[in-house]
Chimera marker file (.cmm) of the C-alpha trace (Angstrom):
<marker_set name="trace">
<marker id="1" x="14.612" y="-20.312" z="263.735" r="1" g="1" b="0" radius="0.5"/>
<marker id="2" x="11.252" y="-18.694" z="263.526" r="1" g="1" b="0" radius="0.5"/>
<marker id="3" x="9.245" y="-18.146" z="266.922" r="1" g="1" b="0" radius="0.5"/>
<marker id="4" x="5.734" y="-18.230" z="266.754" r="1" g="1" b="0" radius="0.5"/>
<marker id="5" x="5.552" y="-16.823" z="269.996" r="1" g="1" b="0" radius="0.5"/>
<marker id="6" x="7.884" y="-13.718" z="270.001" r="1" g="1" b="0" radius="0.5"/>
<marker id="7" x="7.271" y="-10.194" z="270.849" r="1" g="1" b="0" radius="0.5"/>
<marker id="8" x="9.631" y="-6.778" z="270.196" r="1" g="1" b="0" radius="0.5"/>
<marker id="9" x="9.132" y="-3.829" z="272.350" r="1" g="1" b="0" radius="0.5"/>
<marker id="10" x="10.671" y="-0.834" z="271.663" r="1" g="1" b="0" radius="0.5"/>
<marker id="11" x="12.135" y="1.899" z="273.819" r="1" g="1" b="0" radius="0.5"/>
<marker id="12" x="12.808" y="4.646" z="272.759" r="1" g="1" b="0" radius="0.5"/>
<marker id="13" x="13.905" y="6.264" z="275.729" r="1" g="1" b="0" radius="0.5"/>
<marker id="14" x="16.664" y="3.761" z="275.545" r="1" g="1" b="0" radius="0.5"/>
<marker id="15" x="17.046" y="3.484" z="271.782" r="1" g="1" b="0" radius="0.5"/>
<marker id="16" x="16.943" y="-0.514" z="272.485" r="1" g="1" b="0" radius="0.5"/>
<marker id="17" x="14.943" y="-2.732" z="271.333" r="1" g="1" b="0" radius="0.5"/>
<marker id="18" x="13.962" y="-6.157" z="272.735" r="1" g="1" b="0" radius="0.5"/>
<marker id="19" x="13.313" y="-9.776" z="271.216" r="1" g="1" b="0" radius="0.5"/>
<marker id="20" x="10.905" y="-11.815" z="273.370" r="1" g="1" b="0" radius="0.5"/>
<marker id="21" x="10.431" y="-15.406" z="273.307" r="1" g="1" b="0" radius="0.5"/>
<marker id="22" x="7.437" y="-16.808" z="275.631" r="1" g="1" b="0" radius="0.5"/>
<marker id="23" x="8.007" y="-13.943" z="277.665" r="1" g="1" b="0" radius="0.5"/>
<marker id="24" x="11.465" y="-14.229" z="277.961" r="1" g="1" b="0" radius="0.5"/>
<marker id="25" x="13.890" y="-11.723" z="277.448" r="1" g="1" b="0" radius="0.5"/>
<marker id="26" x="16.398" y="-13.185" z="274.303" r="1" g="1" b="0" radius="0.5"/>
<marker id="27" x="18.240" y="-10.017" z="273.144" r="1" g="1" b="0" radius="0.5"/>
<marker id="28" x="18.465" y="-6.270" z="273.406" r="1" g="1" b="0" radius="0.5"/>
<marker id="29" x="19.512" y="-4.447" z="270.058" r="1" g="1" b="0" radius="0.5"/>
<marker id="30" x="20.481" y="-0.547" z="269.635" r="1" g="1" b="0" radius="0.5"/>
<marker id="31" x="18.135" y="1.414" z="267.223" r="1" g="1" b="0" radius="0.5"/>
<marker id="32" x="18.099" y="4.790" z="266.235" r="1" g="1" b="0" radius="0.5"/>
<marker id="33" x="14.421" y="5.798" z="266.457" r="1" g="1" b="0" radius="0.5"/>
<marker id="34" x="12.615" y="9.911" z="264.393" r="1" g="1" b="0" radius="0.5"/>
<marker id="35" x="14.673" y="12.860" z="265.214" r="1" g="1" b="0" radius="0.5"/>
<marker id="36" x="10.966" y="14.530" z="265.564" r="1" g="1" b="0" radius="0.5"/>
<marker id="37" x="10.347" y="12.488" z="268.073" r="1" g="1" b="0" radius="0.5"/>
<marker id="38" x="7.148" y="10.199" z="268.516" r="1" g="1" b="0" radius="0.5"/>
<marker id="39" x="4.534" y="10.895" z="266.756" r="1" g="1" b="0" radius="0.5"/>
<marker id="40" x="1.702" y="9.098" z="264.303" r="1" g="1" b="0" radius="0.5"/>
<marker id="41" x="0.695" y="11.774" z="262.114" r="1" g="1" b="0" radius="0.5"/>
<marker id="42" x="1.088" y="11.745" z="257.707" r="1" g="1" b="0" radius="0.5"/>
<marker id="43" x="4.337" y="13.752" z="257.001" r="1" g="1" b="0" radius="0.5"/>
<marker id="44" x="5.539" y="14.592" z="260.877" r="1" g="1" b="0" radius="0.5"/>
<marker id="45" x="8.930" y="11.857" z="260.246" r="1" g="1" b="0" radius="0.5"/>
<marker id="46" x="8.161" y="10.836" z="264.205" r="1" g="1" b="0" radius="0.5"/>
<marker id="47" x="8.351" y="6.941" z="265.510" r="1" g="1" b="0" radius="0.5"/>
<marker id="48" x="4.742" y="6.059" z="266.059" r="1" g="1" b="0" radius="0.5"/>
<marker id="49" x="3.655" y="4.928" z="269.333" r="1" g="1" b="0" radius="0.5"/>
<marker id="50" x="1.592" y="1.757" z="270.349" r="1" g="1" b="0" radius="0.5"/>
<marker id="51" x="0.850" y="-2.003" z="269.286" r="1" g="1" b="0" radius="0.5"/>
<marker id="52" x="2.142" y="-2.873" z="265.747" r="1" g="1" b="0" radius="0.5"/>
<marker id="53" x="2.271" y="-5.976" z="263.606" r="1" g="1" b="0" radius="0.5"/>
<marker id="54" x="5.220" y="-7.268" z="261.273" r="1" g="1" b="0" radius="0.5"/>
<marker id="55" x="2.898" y="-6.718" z="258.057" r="1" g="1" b="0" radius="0.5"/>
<marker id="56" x="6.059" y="-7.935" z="255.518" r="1" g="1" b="0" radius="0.5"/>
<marker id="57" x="9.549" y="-9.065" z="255.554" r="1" g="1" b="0" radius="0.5"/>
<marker id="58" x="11.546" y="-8.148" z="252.765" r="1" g="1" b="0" radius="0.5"/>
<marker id="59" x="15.451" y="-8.810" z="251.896" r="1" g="1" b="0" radius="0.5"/>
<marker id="60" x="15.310" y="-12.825" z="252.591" r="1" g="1" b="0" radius="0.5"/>
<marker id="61" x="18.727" y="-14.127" z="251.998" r="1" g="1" b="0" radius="0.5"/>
<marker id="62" x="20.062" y="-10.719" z="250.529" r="1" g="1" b="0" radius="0.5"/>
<marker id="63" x="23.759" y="-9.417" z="251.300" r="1" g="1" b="0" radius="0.5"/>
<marker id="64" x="24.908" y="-7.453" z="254.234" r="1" g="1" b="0" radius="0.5"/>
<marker id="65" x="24.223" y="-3.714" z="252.164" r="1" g="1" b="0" radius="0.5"/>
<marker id="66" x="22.368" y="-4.736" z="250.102" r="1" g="1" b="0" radius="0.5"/>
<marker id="67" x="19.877" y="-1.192" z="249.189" r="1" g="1" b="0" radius="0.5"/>
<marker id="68" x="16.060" y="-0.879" z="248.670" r="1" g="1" b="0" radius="0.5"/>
<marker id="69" x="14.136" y="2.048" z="247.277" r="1" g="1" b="0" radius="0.5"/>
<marker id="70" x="10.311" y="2.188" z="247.975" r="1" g="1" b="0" radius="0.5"/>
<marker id="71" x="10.739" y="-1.735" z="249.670" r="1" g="1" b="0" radius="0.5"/>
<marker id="72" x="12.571" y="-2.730" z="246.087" r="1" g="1" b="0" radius="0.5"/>
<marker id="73" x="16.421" y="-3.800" z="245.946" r="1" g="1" b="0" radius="0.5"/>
<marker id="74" x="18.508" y="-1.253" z="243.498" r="1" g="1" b="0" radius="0.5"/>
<marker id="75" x="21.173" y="-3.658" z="243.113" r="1" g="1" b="0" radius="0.5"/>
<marker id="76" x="23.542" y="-1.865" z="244.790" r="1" g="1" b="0" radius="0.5"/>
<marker id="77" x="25.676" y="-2.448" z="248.217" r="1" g="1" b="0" radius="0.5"/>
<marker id="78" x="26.089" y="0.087" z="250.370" r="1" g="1" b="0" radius="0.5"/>
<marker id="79" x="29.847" y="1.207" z="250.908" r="1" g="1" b="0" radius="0.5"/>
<marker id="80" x="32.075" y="4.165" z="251.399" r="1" g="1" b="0" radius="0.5"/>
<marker id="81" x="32.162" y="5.225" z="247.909" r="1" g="1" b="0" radius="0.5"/>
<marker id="82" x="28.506" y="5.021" z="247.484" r="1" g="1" b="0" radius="0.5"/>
<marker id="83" x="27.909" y="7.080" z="250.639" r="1" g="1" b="0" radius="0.5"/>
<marker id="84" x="30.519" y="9.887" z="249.754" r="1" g="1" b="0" radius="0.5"/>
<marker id="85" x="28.461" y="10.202" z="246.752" r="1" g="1" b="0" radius="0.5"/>
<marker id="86" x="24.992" y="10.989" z="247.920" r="1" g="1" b="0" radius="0.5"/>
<marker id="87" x="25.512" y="12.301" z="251.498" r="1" g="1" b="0" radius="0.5"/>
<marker id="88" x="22.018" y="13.479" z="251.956" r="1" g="1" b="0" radius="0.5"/>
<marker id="89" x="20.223" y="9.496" z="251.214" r="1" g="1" b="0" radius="0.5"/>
<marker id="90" x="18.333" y="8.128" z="253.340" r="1" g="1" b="0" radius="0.5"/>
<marker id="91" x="19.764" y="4.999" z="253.365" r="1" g="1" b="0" radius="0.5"/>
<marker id="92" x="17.402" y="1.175" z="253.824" r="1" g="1" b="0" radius="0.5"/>
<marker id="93" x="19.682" y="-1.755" z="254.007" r="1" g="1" b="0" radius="0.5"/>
<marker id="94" x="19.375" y="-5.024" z="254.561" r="1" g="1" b="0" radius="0.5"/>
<marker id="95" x="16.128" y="-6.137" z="255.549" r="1" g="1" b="0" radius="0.5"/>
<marker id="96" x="12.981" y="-4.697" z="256.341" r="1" g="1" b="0" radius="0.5"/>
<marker id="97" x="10.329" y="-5.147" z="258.738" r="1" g="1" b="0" radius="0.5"/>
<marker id="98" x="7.674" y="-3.245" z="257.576" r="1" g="1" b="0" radius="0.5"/>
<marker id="99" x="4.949" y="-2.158" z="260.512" r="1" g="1" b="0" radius="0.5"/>
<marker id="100" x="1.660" y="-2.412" z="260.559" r="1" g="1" b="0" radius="0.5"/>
<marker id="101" x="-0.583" y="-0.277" z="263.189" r="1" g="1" b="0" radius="0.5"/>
<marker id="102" x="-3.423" y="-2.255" z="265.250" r="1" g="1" b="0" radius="0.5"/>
<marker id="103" x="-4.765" y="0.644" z="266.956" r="1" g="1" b="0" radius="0.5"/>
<marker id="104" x="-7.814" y="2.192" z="265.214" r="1" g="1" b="0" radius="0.5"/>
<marker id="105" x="-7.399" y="6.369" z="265.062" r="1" g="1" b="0" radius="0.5"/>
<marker id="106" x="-3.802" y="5.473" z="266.766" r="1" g="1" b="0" radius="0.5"/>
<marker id="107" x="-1.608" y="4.150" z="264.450" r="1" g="1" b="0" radius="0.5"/>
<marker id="108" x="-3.620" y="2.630" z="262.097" r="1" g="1" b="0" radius="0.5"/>
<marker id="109" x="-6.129" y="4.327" z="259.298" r="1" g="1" b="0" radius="0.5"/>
<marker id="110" x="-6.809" y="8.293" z="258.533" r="1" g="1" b="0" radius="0.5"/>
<marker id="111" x="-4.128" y="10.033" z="258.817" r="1" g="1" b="0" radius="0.5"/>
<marker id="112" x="-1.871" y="8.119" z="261.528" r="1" g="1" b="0" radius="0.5"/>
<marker id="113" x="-2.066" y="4.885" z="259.604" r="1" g="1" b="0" radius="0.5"/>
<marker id="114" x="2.007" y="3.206" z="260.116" r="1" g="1" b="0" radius="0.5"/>
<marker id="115" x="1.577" y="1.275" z="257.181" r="1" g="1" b="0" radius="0.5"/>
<marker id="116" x="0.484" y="3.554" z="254.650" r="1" g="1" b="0" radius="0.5"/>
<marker id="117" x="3.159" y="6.065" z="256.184" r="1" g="1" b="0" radius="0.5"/>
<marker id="118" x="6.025" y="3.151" z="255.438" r="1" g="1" b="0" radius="0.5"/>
<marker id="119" x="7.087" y="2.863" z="258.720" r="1" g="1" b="0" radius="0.5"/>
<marker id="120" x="9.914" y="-0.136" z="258.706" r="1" g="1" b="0" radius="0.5"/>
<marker id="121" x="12.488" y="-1.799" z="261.340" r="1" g="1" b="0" radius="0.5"/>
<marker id="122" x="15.180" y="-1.509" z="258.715" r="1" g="1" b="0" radius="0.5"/>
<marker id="123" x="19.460" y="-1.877" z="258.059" r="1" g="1" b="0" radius="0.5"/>
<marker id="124" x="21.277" y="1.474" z="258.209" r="1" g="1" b="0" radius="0.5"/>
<marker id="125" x="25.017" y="1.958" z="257.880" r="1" g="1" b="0" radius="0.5"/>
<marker id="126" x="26.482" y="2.044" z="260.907" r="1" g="1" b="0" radius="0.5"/>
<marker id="127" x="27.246" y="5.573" z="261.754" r="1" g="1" b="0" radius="0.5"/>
<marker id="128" x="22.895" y="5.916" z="261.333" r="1" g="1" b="0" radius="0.5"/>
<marker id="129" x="22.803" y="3.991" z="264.624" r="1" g="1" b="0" radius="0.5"/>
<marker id="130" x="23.750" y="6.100" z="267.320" r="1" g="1" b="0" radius="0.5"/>
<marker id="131" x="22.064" y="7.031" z="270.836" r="1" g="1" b="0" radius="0.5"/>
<marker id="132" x="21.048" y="10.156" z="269.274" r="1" g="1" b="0" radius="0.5"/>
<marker id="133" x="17.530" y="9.933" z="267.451" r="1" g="1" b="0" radius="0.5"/>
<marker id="134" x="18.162" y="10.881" z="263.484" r="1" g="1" b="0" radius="0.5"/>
<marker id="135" x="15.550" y="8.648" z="261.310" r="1" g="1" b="0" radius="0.5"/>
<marker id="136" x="12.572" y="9.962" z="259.585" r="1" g="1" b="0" radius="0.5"/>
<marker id="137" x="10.342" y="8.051" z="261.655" r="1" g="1" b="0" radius="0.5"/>
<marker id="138" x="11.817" y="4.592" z="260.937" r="1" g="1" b="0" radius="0.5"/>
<marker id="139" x="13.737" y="2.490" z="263.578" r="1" g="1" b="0" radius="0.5"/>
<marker id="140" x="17.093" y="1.406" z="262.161" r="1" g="1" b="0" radius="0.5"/>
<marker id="141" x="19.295" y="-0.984" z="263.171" r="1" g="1" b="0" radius="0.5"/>
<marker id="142" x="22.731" y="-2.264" z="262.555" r="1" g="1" b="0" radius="0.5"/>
<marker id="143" x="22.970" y="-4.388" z="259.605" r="1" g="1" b="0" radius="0.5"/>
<marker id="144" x="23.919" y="-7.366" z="261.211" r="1" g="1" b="0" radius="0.5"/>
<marker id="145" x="21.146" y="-7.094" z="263.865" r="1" g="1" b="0" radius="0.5"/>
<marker id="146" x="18.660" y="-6.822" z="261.621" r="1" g="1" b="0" radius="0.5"/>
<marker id="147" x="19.195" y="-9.758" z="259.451" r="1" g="1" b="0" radius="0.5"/>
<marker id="148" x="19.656" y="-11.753" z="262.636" r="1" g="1" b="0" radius="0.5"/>
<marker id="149" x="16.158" y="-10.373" z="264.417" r="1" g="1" b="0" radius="0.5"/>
<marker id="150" x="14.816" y="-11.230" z="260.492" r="1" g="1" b="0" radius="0.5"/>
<marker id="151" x="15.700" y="-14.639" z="261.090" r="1" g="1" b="0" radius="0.5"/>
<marker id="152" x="14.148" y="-14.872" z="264.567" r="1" g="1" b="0" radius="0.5"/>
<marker id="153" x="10.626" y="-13.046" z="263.695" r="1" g="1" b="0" radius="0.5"/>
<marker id="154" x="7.479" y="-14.212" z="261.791" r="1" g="1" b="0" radius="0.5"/>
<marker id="155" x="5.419" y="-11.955" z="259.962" r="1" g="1" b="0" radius="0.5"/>
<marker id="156" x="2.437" y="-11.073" z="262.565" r="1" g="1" b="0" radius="0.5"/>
<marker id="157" x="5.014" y="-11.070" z="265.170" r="1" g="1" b="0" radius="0.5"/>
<marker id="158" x="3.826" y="-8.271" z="267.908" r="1" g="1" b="0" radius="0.5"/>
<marker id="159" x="5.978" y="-4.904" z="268.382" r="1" g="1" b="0" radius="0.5"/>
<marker id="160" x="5.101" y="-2.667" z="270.946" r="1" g="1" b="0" radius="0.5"/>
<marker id="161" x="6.548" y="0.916" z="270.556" r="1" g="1" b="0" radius="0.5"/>
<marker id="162" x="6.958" y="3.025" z="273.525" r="1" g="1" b="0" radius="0.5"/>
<marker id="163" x="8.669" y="5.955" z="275.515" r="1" g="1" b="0" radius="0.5"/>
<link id1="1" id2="2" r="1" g="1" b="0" radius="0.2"/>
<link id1="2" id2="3" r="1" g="1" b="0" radius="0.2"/>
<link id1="3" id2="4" r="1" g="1" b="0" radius="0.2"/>
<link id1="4" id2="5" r="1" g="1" b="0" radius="0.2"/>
<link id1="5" id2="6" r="1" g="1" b="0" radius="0.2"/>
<link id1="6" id2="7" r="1" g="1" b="0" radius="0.2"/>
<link id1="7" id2="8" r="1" g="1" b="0" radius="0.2"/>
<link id1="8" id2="9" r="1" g="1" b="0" radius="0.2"/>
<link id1="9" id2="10" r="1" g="1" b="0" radius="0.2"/>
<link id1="10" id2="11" r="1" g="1" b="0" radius="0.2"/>
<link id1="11" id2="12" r="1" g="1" b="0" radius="0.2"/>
<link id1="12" id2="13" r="1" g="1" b="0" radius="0.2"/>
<link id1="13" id2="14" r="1" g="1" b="0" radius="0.2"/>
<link id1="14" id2="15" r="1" g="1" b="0" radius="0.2"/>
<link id1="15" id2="16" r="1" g="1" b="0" radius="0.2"/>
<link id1="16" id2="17" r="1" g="1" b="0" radius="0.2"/>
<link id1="17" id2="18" r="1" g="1" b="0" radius="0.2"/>
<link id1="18" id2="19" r="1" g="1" b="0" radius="0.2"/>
<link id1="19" id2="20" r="1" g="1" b="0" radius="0.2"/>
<link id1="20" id2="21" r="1" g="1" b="0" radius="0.2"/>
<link id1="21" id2="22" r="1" g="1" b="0" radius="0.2"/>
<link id1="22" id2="23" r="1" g="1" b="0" radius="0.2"/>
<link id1="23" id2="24" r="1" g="1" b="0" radius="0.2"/>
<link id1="24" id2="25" r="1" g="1" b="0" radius="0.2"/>
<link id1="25" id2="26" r="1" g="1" b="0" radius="0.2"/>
<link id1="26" id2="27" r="1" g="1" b="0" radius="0.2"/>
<link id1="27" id2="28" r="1" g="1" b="0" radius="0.2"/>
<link id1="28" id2="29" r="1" g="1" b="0" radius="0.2"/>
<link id1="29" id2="30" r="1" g="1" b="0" radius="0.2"/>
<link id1="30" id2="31" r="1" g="1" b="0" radius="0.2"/>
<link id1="31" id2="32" r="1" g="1" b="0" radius="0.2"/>
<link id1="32" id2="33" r="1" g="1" b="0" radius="0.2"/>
<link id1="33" id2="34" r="1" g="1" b="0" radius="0.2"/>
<link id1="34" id2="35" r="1" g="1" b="0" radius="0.2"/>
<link id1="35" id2="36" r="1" g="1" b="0" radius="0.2"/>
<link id1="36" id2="37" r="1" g="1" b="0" radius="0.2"/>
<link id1="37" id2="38" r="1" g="1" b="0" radius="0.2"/>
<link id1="38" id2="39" r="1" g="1" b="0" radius="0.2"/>
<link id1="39" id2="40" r="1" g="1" b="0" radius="0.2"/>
<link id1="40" id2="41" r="1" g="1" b="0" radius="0.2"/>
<link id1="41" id2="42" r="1" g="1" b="0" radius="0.2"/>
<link id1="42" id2="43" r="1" g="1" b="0" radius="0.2"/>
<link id1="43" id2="44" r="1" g="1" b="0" radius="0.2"/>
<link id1="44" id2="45" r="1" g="1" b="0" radius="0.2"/>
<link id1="45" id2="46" r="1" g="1" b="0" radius="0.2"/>
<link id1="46" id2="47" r="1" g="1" b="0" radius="0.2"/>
<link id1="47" id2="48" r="1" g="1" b="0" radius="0.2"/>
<link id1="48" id2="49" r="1" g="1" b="0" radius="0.2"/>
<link id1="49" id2="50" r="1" g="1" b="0" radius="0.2"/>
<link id1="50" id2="51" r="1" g="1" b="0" radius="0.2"/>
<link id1="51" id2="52" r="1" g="1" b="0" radius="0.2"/>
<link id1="52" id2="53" r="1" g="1" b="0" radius="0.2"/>
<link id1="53" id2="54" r="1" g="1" b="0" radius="0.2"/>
<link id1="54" id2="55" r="1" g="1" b="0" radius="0.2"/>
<link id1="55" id2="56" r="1" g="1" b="0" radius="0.2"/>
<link id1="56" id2="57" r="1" g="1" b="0" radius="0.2"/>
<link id1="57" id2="58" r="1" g="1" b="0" radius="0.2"/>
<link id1="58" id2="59" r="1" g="1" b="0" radius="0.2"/>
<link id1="59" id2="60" r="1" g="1" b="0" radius="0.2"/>
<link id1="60" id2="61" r="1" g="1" b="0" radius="0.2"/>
<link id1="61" id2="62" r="1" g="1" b="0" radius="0.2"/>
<link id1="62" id2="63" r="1" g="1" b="0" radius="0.2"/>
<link id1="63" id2="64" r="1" g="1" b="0" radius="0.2"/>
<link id1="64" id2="65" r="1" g="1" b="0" radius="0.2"/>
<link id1="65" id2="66" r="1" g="1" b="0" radius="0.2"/>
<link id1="66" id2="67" r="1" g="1" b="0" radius="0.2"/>
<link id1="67" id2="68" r="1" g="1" b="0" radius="0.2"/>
<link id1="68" id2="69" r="1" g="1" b="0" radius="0.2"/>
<link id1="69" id2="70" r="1" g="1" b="0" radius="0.2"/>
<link id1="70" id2="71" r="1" g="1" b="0" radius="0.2"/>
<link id1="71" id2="72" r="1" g="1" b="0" radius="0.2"/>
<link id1="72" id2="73" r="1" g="1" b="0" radius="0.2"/>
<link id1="73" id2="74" r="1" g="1" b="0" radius="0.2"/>
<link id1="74" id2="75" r="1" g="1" b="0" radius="0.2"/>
<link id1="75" id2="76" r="1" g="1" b="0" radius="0.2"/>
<link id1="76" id2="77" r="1" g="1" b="0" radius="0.2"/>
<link id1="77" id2="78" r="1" g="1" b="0" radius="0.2"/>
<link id1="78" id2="79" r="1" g="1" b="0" radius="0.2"/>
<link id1="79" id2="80" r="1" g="1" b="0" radius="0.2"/>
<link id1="80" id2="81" r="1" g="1" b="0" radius="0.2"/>
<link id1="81" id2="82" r="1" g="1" b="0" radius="0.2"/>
<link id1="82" id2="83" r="1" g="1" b="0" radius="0.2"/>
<link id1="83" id2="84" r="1" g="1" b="0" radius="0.2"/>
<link id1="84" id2="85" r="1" g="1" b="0" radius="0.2"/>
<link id1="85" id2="86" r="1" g="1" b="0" radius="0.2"/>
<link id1="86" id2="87" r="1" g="1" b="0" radius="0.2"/>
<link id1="87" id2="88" r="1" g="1" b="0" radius="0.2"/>
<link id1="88" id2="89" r="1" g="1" b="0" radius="0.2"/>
<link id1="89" id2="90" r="1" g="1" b="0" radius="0.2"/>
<link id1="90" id2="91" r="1" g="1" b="0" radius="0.2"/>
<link id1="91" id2="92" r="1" g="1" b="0" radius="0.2"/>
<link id1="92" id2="93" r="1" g="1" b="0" radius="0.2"/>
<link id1="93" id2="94" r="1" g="1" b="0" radius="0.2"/>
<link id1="94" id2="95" r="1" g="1" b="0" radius="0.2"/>
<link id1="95" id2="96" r="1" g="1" b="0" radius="0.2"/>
<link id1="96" id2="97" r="1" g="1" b="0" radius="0.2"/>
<link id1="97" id2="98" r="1" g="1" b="0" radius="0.2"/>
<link id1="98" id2="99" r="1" g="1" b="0" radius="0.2"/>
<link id1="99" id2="100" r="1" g="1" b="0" radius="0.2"/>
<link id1="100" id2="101" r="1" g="1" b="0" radius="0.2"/>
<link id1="101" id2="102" r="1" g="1" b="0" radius="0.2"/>
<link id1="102" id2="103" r="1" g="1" b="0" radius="0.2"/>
<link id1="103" id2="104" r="1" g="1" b="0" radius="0.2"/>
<link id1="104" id2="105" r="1" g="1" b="0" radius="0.2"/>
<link id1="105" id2="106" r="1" g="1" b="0" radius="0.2"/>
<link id1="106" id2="107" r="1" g="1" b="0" radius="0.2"/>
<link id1="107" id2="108" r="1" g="1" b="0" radius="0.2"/>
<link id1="108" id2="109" r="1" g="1" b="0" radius="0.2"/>
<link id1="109" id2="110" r="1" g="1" b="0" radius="0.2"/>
<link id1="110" id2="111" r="1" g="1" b="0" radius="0.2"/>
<link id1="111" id2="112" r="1" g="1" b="0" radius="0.2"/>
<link id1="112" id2="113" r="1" g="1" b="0" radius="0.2"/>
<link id1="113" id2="114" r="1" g="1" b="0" radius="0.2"/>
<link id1="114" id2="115" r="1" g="1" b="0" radius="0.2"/>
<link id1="115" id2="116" r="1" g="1" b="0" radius="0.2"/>
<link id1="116" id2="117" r="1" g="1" b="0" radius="0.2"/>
<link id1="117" id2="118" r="1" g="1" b="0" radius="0.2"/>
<link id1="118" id2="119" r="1" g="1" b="0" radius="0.2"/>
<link id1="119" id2="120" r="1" g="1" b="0" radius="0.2"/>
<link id1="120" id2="121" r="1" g="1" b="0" radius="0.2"/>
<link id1="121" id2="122" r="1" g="1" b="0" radius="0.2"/>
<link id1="122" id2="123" r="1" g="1" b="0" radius="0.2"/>
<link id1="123" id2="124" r="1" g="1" b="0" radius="0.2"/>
<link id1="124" id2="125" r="1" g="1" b="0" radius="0.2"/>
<link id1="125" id2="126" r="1" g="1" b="0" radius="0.2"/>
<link id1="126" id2="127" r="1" g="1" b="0" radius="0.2"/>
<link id1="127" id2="128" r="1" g="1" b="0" radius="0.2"/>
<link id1="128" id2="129" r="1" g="1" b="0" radius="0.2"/>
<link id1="129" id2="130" r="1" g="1" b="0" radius="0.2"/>
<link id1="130" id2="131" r="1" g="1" b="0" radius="0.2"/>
<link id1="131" id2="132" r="1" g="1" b="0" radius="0.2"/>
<link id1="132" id2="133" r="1" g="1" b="0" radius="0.2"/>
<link id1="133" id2="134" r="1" g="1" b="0" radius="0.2"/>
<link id1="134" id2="135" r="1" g="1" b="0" radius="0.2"/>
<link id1="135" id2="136" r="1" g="1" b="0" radius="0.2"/>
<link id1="136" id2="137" r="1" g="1" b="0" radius="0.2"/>
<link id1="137" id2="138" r="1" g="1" b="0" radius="0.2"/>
<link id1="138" id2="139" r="1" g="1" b="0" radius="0.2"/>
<link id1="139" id2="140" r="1" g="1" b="0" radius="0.2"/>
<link id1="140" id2="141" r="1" g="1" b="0" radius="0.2"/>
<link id1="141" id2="142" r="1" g="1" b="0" radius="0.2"/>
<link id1="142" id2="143" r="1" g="1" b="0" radius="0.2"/>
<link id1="143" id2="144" r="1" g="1" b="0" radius="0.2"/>
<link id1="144" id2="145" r="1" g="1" b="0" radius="0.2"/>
<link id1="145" id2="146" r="1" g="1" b="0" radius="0.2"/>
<link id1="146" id2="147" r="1" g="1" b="0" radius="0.2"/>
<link id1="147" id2="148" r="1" g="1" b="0" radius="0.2"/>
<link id1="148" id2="149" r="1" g="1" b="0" radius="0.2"/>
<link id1="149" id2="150" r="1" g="1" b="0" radius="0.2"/>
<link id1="150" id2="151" r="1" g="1" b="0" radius="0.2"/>
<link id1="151" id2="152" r="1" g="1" b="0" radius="0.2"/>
<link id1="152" id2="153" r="1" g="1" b="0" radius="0.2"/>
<link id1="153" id2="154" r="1" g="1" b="0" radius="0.2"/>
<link id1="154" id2="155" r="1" g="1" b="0" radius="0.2"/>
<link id1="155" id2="156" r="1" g="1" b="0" radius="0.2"/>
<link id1="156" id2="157" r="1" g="1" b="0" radius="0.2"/>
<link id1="157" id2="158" r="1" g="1" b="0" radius="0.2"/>
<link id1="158" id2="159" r="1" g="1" b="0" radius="0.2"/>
<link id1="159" id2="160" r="1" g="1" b="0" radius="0.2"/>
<link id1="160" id2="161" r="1" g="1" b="0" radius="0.2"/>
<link id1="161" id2="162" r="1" g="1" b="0" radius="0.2"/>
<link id1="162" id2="163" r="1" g="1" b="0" radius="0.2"/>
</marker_set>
């Protein structure tokens, strides 16, 4: 069910992320947050900072694996085989939750705009979702999490990123 009042913040100090309702903690979820760090600029693969917006949901009612390429599915489901042969991929599963900046010259417009910089809450295979940072600025999660937090969210729903 859908809150109209929920809020993520995400730490990623912690690598956790938190689902809000009414100001009330409901659940913590591991994420794997930019190798580079944080960061807002085009190019830099760092986790931008600050206030964001769910902009898009995309993936409603697809399976577990299920790939995307540039926010499209490829029709393919992620498993061993399909790893083994492309190693290197940077791999969007699942769902995403694609971010939206709302702080003008922060994370939004110019050159540290999130959106145009397709900055997503996304699926990963698991092994993506460790305590060490390893994304290319995007925060992944584990694919059940992030159908389940899909489920939970509206699109406008508040995320807060943070140290």
């Amino acid at each position: 069910m859908k809150s109209a009042n929920a809020k993520i913040i995400v730490s990623v100090s912690e690598q956790l992320l938190r689902l809000y309702e009414n100001e009330k903690l409901i659940k913590s979820y591991r994420v794997c947050t930019a190798k580079n760090g944080l960061g807002e600029q085009f190019g830099s693969e760092c986790t931008p900072r600050g206030a964001h917006t769910i902009r898009a949901k995309i993936g409603d009612g697809k399976p577990l694996g299920s790939v995307f390429v540039g926010r499209r599915l490829t029709g393919e489901v992620y498993d061993d085989e399909l790893a083994r042969h492309q190693p290197n991929r940077d791999w969007i599963l699942t769902r995403i939750l694609w971010l939206s900046g709302s702080e003008k010259g922060k994370n939004r417009l110019g050159q540290v705009d999130t959106m145009r910089r397709y900055i997503y809450i996304h699926g990963a295979p698991d092994e993506l979702v460790s305590k060490t940072p390893s994304s290319h600025g995007c925060i992944r999660m584990l694919n059940e999490d992030v159908a389940e937090l899909f489920e939970r969210i509206a699109v406008g729903t508040n995320v807060l990123i943070n140290k």
